[in-house]
N, C-alpha and C positions, 0 to 999 in steps of 0.2 A: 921528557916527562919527569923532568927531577923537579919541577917545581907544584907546591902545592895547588895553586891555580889553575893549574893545569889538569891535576888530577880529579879535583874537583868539576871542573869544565867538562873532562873528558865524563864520568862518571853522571851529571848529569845529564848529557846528550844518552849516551846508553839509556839511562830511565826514561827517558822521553820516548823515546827510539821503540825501548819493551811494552810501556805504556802504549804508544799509537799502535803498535802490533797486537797488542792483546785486545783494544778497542773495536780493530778493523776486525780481527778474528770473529768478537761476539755480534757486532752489529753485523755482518755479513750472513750466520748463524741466525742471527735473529730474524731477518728479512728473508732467506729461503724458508726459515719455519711458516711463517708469515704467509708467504706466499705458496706455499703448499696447501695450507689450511682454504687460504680461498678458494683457491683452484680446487679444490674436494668439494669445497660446499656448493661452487657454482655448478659442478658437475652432478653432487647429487640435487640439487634444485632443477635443473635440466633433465634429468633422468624423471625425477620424480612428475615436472611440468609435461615431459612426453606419455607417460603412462596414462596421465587424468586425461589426457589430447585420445589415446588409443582408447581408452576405457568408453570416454566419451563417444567416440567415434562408434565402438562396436555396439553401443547402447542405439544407437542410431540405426546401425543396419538392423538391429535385431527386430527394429521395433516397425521398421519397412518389410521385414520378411514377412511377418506375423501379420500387418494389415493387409502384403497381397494375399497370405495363406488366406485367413480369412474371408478376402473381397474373391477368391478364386471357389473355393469350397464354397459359397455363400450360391455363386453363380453356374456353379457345376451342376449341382443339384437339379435346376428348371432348364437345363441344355440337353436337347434330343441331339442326335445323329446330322440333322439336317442344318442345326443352327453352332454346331462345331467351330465349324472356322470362323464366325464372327464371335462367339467365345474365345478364341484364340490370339485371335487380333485384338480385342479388349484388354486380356491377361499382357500381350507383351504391349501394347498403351501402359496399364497402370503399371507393370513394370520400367519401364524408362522412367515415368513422371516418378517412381520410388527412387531409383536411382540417380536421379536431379538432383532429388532431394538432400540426398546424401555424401555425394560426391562432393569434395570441397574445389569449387571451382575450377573444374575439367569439364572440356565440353565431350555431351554424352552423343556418339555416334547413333544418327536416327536412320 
């Protein structure tokens, strides 16, 4: 290395050398930041897409409970002793056909 050619040679491969390492350093930094960030957002978009899916959902049974309370007290009322178990049998009819309704494609055991 006595000649100046050389030192100069040698001194530019080193820059080149720090340069590509410092490059690969940030662009590697930059693509895990990157890719964290997605990965959060698709996680809370998923979160949040299951919620409105549950929300939904319970907005469904609730509104199945409340039509058999309803269609059951409705029919309670004009049911004697005698006419009971076909009362009975009616309640768990419009029950199944509630729960049809709402179940998302599961077959309802009759």
């Amino acid at each position: 290395m006595h000649s100046i050619k050389t030192k100069i040679t040698a001194m530019t491969v080193c820059v080149i050398v720090i340069a590509m390492v410092i490059a690969t350093v940030l662009g590697v930094t930059a693509i895990r930041n990157i890719g964290n960030h997605d990965a959060q957002q698709t996680l809370l978009l998923l979160c949040e897409t299951g919620q409105k899916d549950l929300d939904y959902y319970f907005q469904n049974v609730e509104q199945s409970v409340k039509t058999v309370e309803a269609y059951v007290e409705d029919d309670l009322h004009v049911v004697d002793d005698e006419n009971l178990q076909a009362h009975m049998d009616r309640v768990s009819d419009g029950m199944l056909l509630a729960a049809m309704s709402i179940l998302p494609c599961r077959a309802v055991p009759s």
